[in-house]
C-alpha positions as CSV (number, residue, x, y, z in Angstrom):
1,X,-6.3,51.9,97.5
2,X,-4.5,54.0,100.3
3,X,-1.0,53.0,101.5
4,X,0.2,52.8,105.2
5,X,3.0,53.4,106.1
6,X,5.2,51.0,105.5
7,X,6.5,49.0,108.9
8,X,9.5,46.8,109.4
9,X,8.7,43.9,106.6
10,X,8.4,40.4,108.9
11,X,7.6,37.7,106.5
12,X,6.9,34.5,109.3
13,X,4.4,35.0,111.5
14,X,4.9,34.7,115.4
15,X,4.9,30.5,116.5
16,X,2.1,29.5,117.3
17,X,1.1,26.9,120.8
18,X,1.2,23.0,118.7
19,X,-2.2,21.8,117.1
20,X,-2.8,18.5,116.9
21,X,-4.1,18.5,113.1
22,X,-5.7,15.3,113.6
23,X,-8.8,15.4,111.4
24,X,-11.8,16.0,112.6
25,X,-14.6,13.1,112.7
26,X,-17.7,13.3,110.5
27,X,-19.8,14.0,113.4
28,X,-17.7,17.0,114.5
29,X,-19.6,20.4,113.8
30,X,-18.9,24.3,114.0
31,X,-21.6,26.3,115.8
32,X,-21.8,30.2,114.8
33,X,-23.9,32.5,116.6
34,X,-24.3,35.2,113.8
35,X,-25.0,38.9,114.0
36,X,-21.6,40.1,114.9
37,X,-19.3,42.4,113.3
38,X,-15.4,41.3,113.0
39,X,-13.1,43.4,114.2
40,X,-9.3,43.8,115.1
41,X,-6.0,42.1,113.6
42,X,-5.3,38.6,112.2
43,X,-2.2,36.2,111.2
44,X,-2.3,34.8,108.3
45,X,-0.7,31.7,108.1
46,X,1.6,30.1,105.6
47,X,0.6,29.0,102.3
48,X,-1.2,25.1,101.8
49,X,-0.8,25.0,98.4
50,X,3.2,26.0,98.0
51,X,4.2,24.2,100.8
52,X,2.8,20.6,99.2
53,X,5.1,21.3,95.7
54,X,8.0,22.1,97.5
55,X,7.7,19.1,99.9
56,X,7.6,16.6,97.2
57,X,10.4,18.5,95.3
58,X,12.6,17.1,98.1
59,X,12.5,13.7,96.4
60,X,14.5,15.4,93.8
61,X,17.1,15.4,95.9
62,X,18.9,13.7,99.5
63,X,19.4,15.8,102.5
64,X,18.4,17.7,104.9
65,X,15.5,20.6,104.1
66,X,14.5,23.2,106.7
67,X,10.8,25.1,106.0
68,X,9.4,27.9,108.1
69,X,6.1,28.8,108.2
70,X,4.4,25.6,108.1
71,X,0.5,25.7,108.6
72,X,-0.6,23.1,111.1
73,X,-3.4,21.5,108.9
74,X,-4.5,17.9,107.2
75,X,-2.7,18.0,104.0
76,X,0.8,18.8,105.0
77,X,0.3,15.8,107.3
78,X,-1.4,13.6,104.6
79,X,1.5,14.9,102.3
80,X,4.5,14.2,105.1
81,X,2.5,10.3,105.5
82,X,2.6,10.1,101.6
83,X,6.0,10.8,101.6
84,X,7.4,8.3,104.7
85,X,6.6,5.7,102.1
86,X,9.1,6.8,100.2
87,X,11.6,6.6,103.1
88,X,10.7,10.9,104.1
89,X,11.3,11.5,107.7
90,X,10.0,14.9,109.2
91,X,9.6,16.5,112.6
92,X,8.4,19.5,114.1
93,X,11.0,22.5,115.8
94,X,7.9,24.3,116.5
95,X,4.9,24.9,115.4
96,X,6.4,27.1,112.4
97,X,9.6,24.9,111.7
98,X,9.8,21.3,109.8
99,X,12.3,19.5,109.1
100,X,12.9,17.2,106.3
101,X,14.9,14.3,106.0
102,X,15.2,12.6,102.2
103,X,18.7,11.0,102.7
104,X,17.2,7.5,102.5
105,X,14.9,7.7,100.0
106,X,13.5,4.6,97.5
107,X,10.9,4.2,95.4
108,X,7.7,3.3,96.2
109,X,4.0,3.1,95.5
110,X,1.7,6.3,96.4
111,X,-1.3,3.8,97.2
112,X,-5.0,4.9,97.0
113,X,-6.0,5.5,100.7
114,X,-4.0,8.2,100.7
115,X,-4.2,9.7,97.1
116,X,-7.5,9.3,97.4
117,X,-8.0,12.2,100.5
118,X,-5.8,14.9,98.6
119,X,-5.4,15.4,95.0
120,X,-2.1,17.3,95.5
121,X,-0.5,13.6,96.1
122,X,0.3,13.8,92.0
123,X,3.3,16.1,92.8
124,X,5.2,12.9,93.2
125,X,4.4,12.1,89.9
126,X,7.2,14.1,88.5
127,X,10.0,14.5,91.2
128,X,9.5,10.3,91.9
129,X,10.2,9.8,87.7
130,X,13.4,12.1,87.7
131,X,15.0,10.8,90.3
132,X,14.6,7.0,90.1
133,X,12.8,6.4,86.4
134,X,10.1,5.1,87.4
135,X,6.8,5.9,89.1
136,X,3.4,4.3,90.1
137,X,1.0,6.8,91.5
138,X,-2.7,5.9,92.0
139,X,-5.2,8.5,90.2
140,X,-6.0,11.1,92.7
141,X,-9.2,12.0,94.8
142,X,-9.6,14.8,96.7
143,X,-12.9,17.3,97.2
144,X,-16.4,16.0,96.1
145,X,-17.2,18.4,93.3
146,X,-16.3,16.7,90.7
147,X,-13.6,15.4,88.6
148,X,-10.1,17.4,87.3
149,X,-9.0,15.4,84.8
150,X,-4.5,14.3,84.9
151,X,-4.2,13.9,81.0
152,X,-2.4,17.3,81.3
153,X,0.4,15.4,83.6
154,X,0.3,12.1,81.3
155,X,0.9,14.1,78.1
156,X,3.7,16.9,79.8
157,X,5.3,13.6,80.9
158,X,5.2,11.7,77.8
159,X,6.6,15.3,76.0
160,X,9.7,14.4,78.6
161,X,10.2,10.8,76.8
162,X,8.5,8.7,79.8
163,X,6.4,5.8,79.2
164,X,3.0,5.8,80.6
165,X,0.2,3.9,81.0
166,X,-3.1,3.1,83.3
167,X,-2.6,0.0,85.4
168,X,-5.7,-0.7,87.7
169,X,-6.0,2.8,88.9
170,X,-2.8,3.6,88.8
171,X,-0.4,5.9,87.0
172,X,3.3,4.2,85.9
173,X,5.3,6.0,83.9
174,X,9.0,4.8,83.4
175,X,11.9,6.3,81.7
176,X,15.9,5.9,81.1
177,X,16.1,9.2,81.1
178,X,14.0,12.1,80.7
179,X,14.6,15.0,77.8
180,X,13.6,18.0,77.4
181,X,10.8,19.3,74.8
182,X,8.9,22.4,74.0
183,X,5.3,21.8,76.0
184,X,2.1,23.9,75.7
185,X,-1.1,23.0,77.3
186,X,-4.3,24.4,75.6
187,X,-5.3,25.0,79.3
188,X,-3.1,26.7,82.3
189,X,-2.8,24.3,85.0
190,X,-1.1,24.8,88.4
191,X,-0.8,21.2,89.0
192,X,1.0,20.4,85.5
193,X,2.7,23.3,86.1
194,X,4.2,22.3,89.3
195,X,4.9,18.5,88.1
196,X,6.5,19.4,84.9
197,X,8.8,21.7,86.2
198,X,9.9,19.3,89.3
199,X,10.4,16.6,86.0
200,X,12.4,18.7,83.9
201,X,14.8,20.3,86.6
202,X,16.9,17.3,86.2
203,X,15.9,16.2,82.1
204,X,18.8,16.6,79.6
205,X,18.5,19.5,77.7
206,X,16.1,22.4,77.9
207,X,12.3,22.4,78.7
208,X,10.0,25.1,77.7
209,X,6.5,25.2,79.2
210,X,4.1,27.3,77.3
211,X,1.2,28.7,78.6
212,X,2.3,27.9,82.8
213,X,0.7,28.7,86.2
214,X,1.8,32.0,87.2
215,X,0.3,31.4,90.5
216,X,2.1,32.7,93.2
217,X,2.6,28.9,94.5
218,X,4.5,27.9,91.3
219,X,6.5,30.5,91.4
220,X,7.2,30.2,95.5
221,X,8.2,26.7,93.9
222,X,10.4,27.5,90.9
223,X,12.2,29.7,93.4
224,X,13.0,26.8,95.5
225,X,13.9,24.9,92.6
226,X,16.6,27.4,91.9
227,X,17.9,27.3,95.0
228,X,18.3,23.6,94.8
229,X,20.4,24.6,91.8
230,X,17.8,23.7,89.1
231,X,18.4,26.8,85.7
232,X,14.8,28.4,85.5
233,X,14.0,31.5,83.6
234,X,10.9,33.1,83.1
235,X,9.5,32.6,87.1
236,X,6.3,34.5,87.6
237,X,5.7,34.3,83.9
238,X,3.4,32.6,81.8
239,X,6.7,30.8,79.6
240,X,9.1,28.7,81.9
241,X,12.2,27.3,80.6
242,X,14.0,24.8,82.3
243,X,17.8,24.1,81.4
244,X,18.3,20.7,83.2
245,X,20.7,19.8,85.0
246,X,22.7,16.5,86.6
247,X,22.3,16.6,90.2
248,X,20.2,19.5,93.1
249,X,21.4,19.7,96.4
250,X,18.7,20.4,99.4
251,X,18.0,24.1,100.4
252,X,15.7,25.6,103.3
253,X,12.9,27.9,102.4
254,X,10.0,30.1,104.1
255,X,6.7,29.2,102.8
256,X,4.5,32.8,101.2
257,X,1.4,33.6,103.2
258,X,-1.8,31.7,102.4
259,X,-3.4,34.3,99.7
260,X,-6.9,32.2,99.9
261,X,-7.0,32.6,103.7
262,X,-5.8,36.1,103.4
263,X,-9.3,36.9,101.3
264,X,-11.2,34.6,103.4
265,X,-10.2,36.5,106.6
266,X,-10.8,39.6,104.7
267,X,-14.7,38.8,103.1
268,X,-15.5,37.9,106.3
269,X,-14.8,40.9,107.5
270,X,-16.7,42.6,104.5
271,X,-19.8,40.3,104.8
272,X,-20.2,40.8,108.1
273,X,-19.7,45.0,108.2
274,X,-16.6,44.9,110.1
275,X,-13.2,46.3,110.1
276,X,-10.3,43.8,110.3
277,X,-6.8,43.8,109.6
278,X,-5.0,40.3,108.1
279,X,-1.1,40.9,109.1
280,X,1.7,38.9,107.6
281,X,0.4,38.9,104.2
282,X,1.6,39.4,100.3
283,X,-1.0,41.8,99.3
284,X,0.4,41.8,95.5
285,X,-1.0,38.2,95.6
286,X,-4.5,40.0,96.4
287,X,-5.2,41.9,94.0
288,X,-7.9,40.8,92.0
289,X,-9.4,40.0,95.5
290,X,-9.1,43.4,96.6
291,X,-10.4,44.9,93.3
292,X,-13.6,43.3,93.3
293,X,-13.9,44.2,97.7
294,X,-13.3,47.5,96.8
295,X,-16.2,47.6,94.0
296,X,-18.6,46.3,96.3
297,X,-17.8,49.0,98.6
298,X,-15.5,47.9,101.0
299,X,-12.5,50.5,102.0
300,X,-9.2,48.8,101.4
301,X,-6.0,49.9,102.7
302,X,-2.7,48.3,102.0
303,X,0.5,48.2,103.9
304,X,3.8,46.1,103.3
305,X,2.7,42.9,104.7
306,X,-1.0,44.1,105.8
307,X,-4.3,44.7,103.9
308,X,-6.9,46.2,106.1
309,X,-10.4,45.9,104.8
310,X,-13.2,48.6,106.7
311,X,-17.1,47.9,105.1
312,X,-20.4,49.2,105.0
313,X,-23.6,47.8,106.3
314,X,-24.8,46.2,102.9
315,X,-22.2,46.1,100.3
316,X,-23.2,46.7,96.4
317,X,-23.9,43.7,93.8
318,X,-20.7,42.9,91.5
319,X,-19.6,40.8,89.2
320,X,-17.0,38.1,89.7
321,X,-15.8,36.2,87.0
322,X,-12.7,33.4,88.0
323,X,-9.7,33.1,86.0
324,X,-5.7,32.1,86.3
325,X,-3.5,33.7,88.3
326,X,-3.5,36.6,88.2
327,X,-7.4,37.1,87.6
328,X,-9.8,36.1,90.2
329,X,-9.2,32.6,92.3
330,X,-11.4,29.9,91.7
331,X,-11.1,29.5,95.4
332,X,-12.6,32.1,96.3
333,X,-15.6,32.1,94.5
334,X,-17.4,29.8,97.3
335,X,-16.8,33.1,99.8
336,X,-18.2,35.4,97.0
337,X,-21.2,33.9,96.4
338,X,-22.2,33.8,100.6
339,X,-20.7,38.0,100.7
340,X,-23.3,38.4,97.7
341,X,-25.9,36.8,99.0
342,X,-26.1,39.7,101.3
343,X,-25.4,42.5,98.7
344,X,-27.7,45.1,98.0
345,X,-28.9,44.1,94.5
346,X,-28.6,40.9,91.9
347,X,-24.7,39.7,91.2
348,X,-23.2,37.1,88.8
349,X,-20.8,34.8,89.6
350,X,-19.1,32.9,86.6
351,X,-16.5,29.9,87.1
352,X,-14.4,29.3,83.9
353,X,-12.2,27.1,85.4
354,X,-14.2,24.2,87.0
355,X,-17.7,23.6,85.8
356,X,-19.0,22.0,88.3
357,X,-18.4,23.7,91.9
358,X,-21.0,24.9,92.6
359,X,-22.4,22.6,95.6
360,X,-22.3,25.2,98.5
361,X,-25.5,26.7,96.4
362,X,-27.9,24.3,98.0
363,X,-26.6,24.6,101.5
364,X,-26.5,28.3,101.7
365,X,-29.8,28.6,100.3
366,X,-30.7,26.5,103.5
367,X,-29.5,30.0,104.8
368,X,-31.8,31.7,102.8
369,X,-29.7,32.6,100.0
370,X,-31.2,33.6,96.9
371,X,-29.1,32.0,94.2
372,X,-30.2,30.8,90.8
373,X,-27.4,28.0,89.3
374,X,-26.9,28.1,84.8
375,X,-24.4,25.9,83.9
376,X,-21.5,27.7,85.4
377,X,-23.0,30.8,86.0
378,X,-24.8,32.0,89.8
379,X,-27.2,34.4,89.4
380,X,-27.3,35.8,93.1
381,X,-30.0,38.1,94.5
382,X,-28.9,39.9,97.4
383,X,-31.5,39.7,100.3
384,X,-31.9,41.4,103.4
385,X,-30.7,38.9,105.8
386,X,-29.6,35.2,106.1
387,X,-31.2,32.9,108.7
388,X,-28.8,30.4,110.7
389,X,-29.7,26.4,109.9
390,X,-28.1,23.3,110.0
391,X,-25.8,23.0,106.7
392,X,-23.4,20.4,105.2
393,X,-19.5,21.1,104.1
394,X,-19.2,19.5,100.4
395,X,-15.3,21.0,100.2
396,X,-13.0,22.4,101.4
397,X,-14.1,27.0,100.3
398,X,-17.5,25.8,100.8
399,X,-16.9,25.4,103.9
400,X,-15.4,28.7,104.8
401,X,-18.5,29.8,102.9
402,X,-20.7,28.2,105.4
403,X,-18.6,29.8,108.0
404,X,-19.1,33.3,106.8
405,X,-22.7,33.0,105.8
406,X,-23.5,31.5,109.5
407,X,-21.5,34.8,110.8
408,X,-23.8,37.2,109.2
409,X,-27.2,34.8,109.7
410,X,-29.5,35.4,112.2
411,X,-29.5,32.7,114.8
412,X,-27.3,30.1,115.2
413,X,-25.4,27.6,112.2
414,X,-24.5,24.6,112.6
415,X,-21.9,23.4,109.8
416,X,-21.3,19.6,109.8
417,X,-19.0,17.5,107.8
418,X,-16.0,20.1,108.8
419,X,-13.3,18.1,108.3
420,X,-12.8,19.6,105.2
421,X,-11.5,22.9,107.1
422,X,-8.8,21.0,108.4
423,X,-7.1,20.6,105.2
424,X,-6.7,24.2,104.1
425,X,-7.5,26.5,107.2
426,X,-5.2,26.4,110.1
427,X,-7.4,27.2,113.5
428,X,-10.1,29.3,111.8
429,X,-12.4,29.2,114.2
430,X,-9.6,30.4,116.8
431,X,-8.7,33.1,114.4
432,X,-12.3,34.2,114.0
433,X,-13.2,34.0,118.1
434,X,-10.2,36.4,117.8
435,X,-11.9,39.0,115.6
436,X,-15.1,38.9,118.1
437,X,-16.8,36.1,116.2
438,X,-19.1,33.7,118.2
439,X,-18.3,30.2,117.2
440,X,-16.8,27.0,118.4
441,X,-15.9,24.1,117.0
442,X,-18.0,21.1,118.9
443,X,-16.4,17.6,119.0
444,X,-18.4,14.3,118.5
């Protein structure tokens, strides 16, 4: 990759007007007019998937919290409802700003209407035991394609010395007080990750998580932790330890930059033949991402806080094969597979960490895709062009699949069921009207 030069590092993104992140209606759609190549420069906006961690880590703790670089989407607002049953109050400064209020928390219930619409609701789990001893949290829900089990959060709990058991649907898990232990998961979870360590910042004695999340999220969290006060070595690594300790105090924070917009932004330029620049980035949280761009045939350059991605007409086939942080993100495996269905030649695309996602196949064959499904493995031949058609949103990336399949189709898309996009992609279609993309987002 060549380096720009390097320009004053800004790490917030410029406020954006207020967005009423009221979710979208079944019936609401996105139309794409395809056939046009991105172009020009685009803010990416702060991360979904640290800021929900840290936001239930202020149960850990009473006070006052301030965030920057809060997206505007469904599940911060989900997470913030979640929360006000606990006695959380929050409020806007801007559109970048929120500020949190935990001096009056209790215990409480996370009920299943709200659980259900966001799996990320089991960070209470953790922070909701340390602090008062006891917690009930109903099993989570979330996306449609299929199940990711929570026995890695029982068990990391129960290493801690709490009590838990199924009650009707729910998770309770009570303890005196929680201890630390040596815990090592045969699998690396980000979710564990992020509960364990929000348990065991306050546990007497020292935790030791073998085999962590290095994801850039669990670290943006651990950091957070640290400045509450809690003793953490090893962040970024694959071996946390956790010294506990009596009390945290609240601390403000920015919230990193979205990495899985970031590589949306930036295979939709590739997909489409375009030249675009995502600004207010990490690009050391892109790297995998970039890699496998680059080997299609793409022309990355990367600056301090900007990755610039130039590509040819038809890119080349690859091979993408998912893995934890720091190999290539499950989450972007959905925009991989609609980018390949337009390479020049036959890819692979294998999923090692979920089995099962692999229902934005059927829809974007509705495009025209060529795409042959083995147990977790795509077989995708690359075909000349895609042909616009009305698809369905199953989750959240295949959605933005759709999206960038229906930019490069011939004709018009027409992607229904998009209130999935609310949840992890602040004003995409804005964004993308701002690189020279024809679409719109039509209301019921």
């Amino acid at each position: 990759m060549s380096v720009k030069a390097k320009a004053k590092r800004e790490t917030v993104p410029p406020a954006a007007p207020p967005q009423d992140v009221t979710e979208a209606t079944g019936m609401d759609e996105v139309w794409i007019e395809g056939g046009r190549k991105l172009k020009g420069t685009v803010a990416v906006s702060g991360s979904k998937n640290a800021t929900l961690p840290i936001l239930c880590a202020t149960l850990l703790a009473p006070g006052i919290y301030r965030f920057t670089n809060v997206p505007a989407l469904r599940d911060i607002t989900t997470m913030l409802e979640l929360l006000s049953l606990f006695g959380v109050k929050s409020r806007r400064e801007d559109s970048r700003a929120l500020f949190v209020d935990s001096t009056s928390i209790h215990n409480a219930e996370a009920p299943y209407d709200l659980v259900k619409t966001m799996r990320a609701s089991i960070y209470v789990l953790g922070p909701l035991l340390a602090r008062f001893g006891e917690a009930r949290v109903s099993l989570p829900g979330g996306c449609a394609w299929g199940p990711r089990p929570v026995d890695l959060h029982i068990r990391g709990m129960q290493r801690l010395g709490a009590e838990v058991e199924i009650e009707h649907g729910y998770i309770v898990a009570r303890s005196d007080r929680l201890r630390g232990s040596v815990i090592s998961s045969e699998v690396s979870s980000v979710g564990a990750t992020g509960n364990l360590l929000m348990a065991a910042a306050t546990a007497e004695g020292e935790t030791v998580l073998e085999n962590a999340a290095c994801e850039p999220e669990i670290e943006a969290l651990a950091r957070f932790l640290a400045d509450m006060g809690a003793k953490i070595e090893g962040m970024g690594t694959s071996r946390l330890a956790v010294t506990g300790t009596k009390a945290l105090y609240p601390a403000d924070a920015p919230m990193i930059p979205d990495r899985i917009e970031a590589g949306t932004f930036l295979t939709a330029a590739a997909i489409t033949g375009g030249d675009v620049e995502a600004t207010y980035v990490e690009p050391g949280h892109l790297d995998s991402i970039l890699a496998k761009l680059e080997e299609a045939g793409a022309s990355v350059q990367v600056g301090e806080t900007t990755v610039r991605v130039r590509a040819p007409e038809r890119l080349k086939p690859i091979t993408v094969t998912t893995a934890p942080y720091p190999g290539f993100p499950t989450d972007m495996q959905a925009q991989f597979m609609a980018l390949l269905s337009v390479a020049d030649g036959t890819s692979t695309i294998v999923d090692t960490i979920y089995q099962d996602r692999f229902t934005h196949v059927a829809e974007l064959q509705r495009l025209g895709a060529d795409i042959r499904v083995d147990g977790n493995c795509a077989v995708v031949q690359g075909v000349p062009s895609l042909g616009g058609a009305p698809v369905m949103a199953t989750d959240l990336r295949a959605s933005a699949a759709l999206i960038l399949g229906g930019l490069v189709a011939r004709g018009q898309t027409r992607v229904s069921r998009i209130y999935h996009l609310d949840r992890g992609y602040e004003r995409i279609e804005e964004k993308l009207q701002g690189l020279g993309a024809a679409i719109r987002r039509v209301r019921a």
